[in-house]
C-alpha positions in Angstrom: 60.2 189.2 64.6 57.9 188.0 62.2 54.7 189.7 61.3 51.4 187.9 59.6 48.2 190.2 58.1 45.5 187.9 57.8 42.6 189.8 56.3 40.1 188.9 53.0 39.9 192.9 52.4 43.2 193.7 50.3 42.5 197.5 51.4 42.7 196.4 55.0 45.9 193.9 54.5 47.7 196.7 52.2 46.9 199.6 54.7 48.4 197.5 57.9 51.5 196.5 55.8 52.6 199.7 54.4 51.3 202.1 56.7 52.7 201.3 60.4 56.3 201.8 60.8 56.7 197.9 62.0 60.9 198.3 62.1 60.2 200.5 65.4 57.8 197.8 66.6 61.0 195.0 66.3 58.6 193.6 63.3 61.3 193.1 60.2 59.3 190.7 58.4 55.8 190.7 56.9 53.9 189.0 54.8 49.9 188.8 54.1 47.5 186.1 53.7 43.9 186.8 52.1 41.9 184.1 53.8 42.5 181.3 56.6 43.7 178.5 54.5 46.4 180.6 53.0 47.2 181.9 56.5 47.6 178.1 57.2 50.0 177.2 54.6 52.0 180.5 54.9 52.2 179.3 59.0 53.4 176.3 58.3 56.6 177.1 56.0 57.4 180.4 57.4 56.7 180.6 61.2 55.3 184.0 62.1 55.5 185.3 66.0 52.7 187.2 65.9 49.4 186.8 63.8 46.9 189.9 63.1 44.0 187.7 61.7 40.4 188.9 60.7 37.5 187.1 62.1 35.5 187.0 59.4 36.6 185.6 55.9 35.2 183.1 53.4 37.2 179.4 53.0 38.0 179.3 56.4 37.5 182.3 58.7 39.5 183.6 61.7 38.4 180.9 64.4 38.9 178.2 62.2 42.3 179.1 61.4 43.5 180.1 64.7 42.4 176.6 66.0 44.2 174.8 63.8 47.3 177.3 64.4 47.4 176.5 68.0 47.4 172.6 66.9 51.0 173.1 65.6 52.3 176.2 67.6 50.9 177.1 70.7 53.6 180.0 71.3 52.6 182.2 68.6 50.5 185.8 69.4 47.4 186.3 67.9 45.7 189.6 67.8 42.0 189.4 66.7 40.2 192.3 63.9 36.5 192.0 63.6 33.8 194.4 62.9 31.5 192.0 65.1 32.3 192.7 68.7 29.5 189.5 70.4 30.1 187.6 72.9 30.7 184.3 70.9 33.6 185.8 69.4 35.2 187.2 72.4 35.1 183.7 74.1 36.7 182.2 71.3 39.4 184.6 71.6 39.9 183.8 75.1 40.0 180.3 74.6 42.2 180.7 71.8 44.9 182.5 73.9 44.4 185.5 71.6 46.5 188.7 72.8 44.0 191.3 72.3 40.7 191.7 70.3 40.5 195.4 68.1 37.1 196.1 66.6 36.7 197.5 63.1 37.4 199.8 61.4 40.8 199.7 62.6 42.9 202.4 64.6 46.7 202.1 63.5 46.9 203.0 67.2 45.3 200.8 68.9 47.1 198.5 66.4 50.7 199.9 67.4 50.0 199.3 70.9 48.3 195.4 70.3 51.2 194.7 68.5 53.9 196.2 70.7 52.5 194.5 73.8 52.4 191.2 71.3 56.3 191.7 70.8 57.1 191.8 74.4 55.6 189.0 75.1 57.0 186.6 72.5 60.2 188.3 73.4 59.6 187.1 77.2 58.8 183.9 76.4 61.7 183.5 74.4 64.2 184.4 76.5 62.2 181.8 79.0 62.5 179.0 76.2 66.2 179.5 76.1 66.8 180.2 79.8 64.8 176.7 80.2 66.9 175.0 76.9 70.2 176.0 78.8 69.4 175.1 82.1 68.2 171.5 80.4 71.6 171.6 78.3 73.2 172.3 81.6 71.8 169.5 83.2 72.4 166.8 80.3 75.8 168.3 80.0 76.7 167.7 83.9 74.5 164.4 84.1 77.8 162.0 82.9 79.7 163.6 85.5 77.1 163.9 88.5 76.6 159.7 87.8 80.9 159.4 87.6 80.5 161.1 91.1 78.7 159.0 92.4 80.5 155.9 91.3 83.5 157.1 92.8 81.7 157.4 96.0 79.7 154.0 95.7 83.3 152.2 95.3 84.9 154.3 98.0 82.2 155.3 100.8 78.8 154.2 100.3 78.1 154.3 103.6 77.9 158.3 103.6 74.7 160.0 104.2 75.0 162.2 101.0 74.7 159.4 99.2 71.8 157.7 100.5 70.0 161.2 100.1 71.7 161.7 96.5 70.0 158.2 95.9 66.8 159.2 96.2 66.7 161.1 93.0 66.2 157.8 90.5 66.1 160.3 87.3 69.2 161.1 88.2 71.1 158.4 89.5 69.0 155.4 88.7 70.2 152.9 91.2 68.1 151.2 93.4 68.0 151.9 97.4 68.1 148.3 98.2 70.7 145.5 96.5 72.0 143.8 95.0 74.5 144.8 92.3 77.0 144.1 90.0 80.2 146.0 89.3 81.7 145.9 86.3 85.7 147.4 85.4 86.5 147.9 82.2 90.1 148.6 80.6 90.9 151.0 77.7 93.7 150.5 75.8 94.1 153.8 72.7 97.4 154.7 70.8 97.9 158.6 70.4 97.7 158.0 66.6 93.8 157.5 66.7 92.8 159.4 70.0 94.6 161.7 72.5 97.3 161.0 74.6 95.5 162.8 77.5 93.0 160.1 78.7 90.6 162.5 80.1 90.2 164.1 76.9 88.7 159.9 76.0 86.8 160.0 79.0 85.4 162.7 78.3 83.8 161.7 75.1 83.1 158.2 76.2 81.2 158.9 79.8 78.9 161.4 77.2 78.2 158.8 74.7 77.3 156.4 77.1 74.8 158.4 79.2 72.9 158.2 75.9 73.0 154.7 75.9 69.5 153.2 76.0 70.3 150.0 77.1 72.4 151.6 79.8 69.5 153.2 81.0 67.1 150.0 80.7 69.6 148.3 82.8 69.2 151.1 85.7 73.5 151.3 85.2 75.2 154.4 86.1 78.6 154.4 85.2 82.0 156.3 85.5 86.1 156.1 85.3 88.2 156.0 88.4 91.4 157.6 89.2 93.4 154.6 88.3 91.4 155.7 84.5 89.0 151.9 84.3 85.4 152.2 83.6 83.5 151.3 86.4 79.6 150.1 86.1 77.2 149.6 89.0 74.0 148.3 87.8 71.4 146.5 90.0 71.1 142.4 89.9 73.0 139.7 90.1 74.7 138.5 87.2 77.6 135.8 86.6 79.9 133.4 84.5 76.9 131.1 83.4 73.7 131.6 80.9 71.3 130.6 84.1 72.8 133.9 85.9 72.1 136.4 82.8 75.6 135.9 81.6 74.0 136.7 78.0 72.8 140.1 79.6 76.9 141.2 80.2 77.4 140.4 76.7 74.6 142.4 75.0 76.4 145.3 77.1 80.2 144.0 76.2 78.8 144.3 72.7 76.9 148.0 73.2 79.8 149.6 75.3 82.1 148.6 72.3 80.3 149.9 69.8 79.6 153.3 71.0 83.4 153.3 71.9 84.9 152.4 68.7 87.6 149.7 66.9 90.7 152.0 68.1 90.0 151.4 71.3 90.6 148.3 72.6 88.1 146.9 75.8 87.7 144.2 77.8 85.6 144.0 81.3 85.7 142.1 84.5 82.9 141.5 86.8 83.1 141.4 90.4 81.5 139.4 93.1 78.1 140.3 93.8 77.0 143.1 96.1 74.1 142.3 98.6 73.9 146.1 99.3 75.7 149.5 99.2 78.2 148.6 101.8 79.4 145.7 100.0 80.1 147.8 96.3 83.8 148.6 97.3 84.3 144.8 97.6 82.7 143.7 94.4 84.6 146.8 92.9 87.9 145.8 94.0 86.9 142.0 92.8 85.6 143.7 89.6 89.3 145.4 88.8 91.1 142.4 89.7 89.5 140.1 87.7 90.1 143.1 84.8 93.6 142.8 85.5 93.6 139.5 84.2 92.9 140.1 80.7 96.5 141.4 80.6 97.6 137.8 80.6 93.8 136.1 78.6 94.4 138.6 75.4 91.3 136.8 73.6 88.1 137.0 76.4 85.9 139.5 76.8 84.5 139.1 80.2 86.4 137.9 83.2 84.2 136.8 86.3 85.9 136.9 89.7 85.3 133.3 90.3 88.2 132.7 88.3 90.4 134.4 91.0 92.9 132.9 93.2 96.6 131.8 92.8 98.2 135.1 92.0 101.1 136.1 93.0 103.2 139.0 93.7 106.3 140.1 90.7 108.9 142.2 91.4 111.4 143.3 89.9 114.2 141.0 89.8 117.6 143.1 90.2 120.1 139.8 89.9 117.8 139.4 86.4 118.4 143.2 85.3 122.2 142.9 85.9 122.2 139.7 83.8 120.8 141.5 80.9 123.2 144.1 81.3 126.4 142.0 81.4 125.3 139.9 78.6 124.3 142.8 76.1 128.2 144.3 77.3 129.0 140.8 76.4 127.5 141.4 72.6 125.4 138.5 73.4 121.9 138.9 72.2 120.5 135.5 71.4 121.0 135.0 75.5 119.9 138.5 76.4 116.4 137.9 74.0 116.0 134.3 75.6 116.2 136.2 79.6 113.4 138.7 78.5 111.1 135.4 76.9 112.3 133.7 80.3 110.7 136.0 82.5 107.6 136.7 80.6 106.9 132.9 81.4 107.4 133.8 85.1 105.4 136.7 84.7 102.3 134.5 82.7 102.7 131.8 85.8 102.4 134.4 88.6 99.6 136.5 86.8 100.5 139.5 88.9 97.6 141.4 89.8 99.2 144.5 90.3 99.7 145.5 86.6 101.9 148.3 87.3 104.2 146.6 89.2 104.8 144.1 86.1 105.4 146.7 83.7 108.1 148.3 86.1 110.1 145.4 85.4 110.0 145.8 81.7 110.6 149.4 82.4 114.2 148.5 84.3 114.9 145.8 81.0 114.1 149.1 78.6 116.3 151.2 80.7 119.5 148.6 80.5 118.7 148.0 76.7 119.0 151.9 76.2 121.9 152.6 78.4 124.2 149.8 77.0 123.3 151.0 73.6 124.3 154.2 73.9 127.6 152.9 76.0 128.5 151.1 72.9 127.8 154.1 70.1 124.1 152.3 68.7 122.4 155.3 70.0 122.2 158.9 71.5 119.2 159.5 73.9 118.3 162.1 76.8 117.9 160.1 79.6 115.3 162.0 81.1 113.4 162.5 78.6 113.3 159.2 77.1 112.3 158.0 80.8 109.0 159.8 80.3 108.5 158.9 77.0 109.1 155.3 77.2 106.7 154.9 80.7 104.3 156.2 78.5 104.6 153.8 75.4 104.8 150.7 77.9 101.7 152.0 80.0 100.2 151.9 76.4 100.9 148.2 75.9 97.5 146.4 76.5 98.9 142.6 77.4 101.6 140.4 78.4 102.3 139.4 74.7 102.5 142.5 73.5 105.1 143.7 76.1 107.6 141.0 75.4 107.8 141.8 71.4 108.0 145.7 72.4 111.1 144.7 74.3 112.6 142.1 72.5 112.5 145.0 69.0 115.4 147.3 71.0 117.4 144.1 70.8 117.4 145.6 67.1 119.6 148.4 68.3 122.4 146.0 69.0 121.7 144.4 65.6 122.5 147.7 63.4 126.0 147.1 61.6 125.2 149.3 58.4 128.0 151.0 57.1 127.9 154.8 56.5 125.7 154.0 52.9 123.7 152.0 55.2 123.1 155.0 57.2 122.6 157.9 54.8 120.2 154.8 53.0 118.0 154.7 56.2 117.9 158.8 56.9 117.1 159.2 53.4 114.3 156.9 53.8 113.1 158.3 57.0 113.4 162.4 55.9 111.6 161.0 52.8 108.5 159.4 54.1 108.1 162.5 56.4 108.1 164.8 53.5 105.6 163.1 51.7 103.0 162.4 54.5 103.6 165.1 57.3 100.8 166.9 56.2 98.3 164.2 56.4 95.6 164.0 59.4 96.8 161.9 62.4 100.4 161.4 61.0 102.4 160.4 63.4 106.0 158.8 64.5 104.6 156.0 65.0 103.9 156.1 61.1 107.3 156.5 60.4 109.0 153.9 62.7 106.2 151.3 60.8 107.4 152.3 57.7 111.3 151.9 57.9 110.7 148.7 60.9 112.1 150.3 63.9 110.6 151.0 67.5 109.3 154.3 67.8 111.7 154.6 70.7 114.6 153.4 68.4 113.9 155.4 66.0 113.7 159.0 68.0 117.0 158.0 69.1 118.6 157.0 65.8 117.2 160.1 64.2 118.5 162.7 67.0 121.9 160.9 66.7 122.1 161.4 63.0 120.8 165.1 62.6 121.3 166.6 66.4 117.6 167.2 66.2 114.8 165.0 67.6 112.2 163.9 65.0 109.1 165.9 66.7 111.1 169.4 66.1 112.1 168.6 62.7 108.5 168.3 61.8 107.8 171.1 63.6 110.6 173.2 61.4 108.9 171.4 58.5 105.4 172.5 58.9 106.5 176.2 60.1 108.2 177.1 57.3 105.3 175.3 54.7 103.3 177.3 56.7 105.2 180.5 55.9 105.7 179.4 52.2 101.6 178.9 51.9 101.0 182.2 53.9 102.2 184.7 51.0 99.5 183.3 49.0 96.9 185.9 50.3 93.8 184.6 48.6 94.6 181.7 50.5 92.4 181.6 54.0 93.4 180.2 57.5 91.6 177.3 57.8 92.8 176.1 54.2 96.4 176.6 55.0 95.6 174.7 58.3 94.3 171.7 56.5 97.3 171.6 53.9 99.3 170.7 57.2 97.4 168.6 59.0 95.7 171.1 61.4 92.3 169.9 62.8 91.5 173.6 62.6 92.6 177.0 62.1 92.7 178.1 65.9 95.5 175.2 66.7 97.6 176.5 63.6 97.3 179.8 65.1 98.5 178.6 68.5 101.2 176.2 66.9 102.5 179.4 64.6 102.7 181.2 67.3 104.4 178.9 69.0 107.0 178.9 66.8 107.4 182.7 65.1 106.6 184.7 67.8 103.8 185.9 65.3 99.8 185.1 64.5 99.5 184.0 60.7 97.7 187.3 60.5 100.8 189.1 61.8 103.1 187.5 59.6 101.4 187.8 56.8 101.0 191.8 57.5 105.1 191.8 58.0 106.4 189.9 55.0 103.8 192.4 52.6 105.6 195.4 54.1 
């Protein structure tokens, strides 16, 4: 706590400061003022809690100050010292909020227990400010979530009573009662390189930034992810395809959503048929994500209205097409095997398959024959399961139609490797080299390295484990651990700079990652190798 004498008698302010034993009190600061105006300026910089001030004092006396005091800080305590105990004095106290009003000359008593009482109560109302700061921090913390809630419901079952009561609260929610609305689903596409794999982690960060969003908020939209991971917006109106029906209103937002989100994450948005009222949300919703869907195969718009719709149809997976591609990679013939894949992407434009996933299964089977021929034939060495799960993951990554066909016309390059044994150690050298000289770097990835030496990022895992019986994420991992040892016998050295020399975002995942690996903290190891 911080103390302030405010007196114009240097007896009286030298007496108060050096003669009470303020530590006891929970005082641990003081300083002294010798008039009002000083008191002001001595306020303003350094904040005291609790104010002894004299009422009477040339420049600017005790009233005066305390007036202008409560102008800037209303939650300070003031304690009153005047030899003039009238009335006019006593009211100004009271209307000044003072804490108590000691008459001179002064008992250090009466003083102790002014001030003591004083120290209580800023105390109290402390702990009140921060009890009220973290139950608002609570609340603006939780409000992205609450509003994803309720999206979820609106799309699902706005016809439930909760939600009709839950509407109500339009600080909360926003929304409208009555119609109509707009829904609005939007796709995010990330590589792992710029954000994490984990899409909640994005969400996350997005759903917070955009509860922040003024314009959000001017445009009554709440908004929130689903569970198939789109960004879902309900906001009331009517808007569509043309300028007369606000179209220029969706693309003020377009523009706002991507900003806050970021250039490594690519977005696009479809907007649904209108909704009259509540009951009719799921409908626009589902309208909404189809009409999303469609960006897959329109790589260069922005918005996608659902009057577009219509004349989609179902793709599945063609198995006489997936046996096709087998026999004519057994057959060594590539230029026919690259010309089925470009074959059925043109099947796959003219349907425009709403069902996204559905599509990318069949690219999934091609992937799967590409990988099992190749290792048939000696180009590669893979773990099926594992390279299952990884490449699902790398195609669910692939934001359109395009962009699929080159990812699965480049493992045609595995059937394309005739490099002797130099050609070989040439390539590994080149590979074990760029990781050496970057794998300390923020955000390095394989990625990195399969851009560098122009394979796939699948290709490459599977070339690499092949050659050194070791798949590229644990040689990096060996890498790093045993830099990290080499950097830990340098004592002066501290945690967080050893994380940073390897590319650690901070010291506690270094820990974690050490551990991981050694069976010992950094702490630990560094304790067993000075031994």
């Amino acid at each position: 706590m911080r103390l302030l004498i405010v007196d114009d008698e240097e007896r009286t302010r030298e007496m108060l400061r050096k003669h009470m034993d303020w530590g006891e009190l929970g005082i641990f600061e003081v300083e002294t003022a010798r008039n009002g105006l000083v008191a002001l300026e001595i306020s303003q910089r350094w904040q005291p809690d609790i104010i002894l001030c004299d009422v009477r004092m040339p420049k600017m006396d005790g009233i005066e100050f305390a007036e202008q005091l409560r102008k800037r800080d209303i939650g300070c305590k003031l304690i009153f010292l005047s030899g003039f105990s009238d009335k006019e004095y006593l009211m100004s106290a009271i209307r000044l909020h003072a804490m108590d009003y000691i008459e001179k000359p002064i008992n250090l008593d009466k003083v102790r227990k002014a001030v003591k009482a004083a120290v209580e109560a800023r105390e109290a109302d402390q702990k009140k400010q921060s009890e009220g700061r973290y139950l608002q921090d609570a609340y603006d913390e939780g409000l992205p979530y609450l509003r994803q809630e309720m999206v979820r419901k609106l799309i699902a079952t706005p016809s439930s009573d909760n939600v009709n009561k839950a509407l109500e609260s339009r600080e909360t929610f926003l929304l409208p009662l009555v119609g109509p609305y707009t829904v609005i689903a939007s796709s995010l596409y990330w590589n792992p390189p710029q954000y994490p794999e984990d899409p909640k982690l994005v969400q996350e960060q997005v759903l917070r930034k955009l509860n922040l969003s003024e314009k959000l908020s001017s445009l009554q939209a709440i908004c929130g992810f689903d569970v198939q991971h789109y960004l879902i917006i309900i906001m009331p109106g009517l808007y569509g395809s043309s300028y007369r029906e606000q179209r220029s209103v969706l693309e003020d937002l377009f523009e706002e959503i991507n900003g806050i989100i970021g250039s490594n994450i690519r977005f696009r948005m479809g907007v649904g048929e209108p909704a009259s009222g509540l009951t009719q949300i799921p409908t626009s919703y589902k309208t909404a994500y189809d009409a999303c869907s469609l960006h897959y195969y329109n790589v260069g718009s922005k918005l996608i209205f659902a009057d577009v719709l219509g004349g989609n149809t179902a793709l599945d997976t063609d198995w006489n097409v997936v046996r096709n591609l087998r026999d004519l990679l057994k057959k060594g013939d590539i230029e026919g095997a690259g010309n089925l894949i470009v074959k059925w992407t043109e099947r796959a434009r003219h349907a425009r398959d709403l069902n996204i996933a559905r599509l990318n299964d069949s690219y999934f089977q091609f992937l799967l024959v590409l990988l099992d021929v190749a290792v048939q034939l000696g180009f590669t060495d893979t773990d099926e399961d594992t390279e299952r799960r990884y490449i699902w993951k790398e195609i669910d990554r692939i934001p359109d139609l395009a962009s699929m066909e080159l990812y699965i016309l480049s493992f045609l390059e595995l059937f394309s490797v005739t490099a002797g044994p130099e050609g070989t150690v040439g390539k590994m050298r080149d590979i074990l080299h760029y990781i050496h000289k970057h794998y300390h770097e923020k955000g390095f990835t394989i990625l990195d390295i399969a851009d560098h030496v122009g394979l796939s990022e699948t290709y490459l895992c599977s070339y690499f484990k092949k050659q050194r019986g070791a798949t590229v994420k644990e040689y990096i991992t060996s890498l790093r651990a045993d830099k990290a040892k080499e950097l830990l016998l340098d004592k002066e050295m501290k945690l967080y700079e050893v994380a940073l020399r390897l590319g650690f975002a901070d010291a506690n995942y270094f820990t974690t990652f050490f551990k991981k690996y050694t069976g010992f903290t950094p702490s630990e190891y560094r304790e067993r190798v000075s031994k």
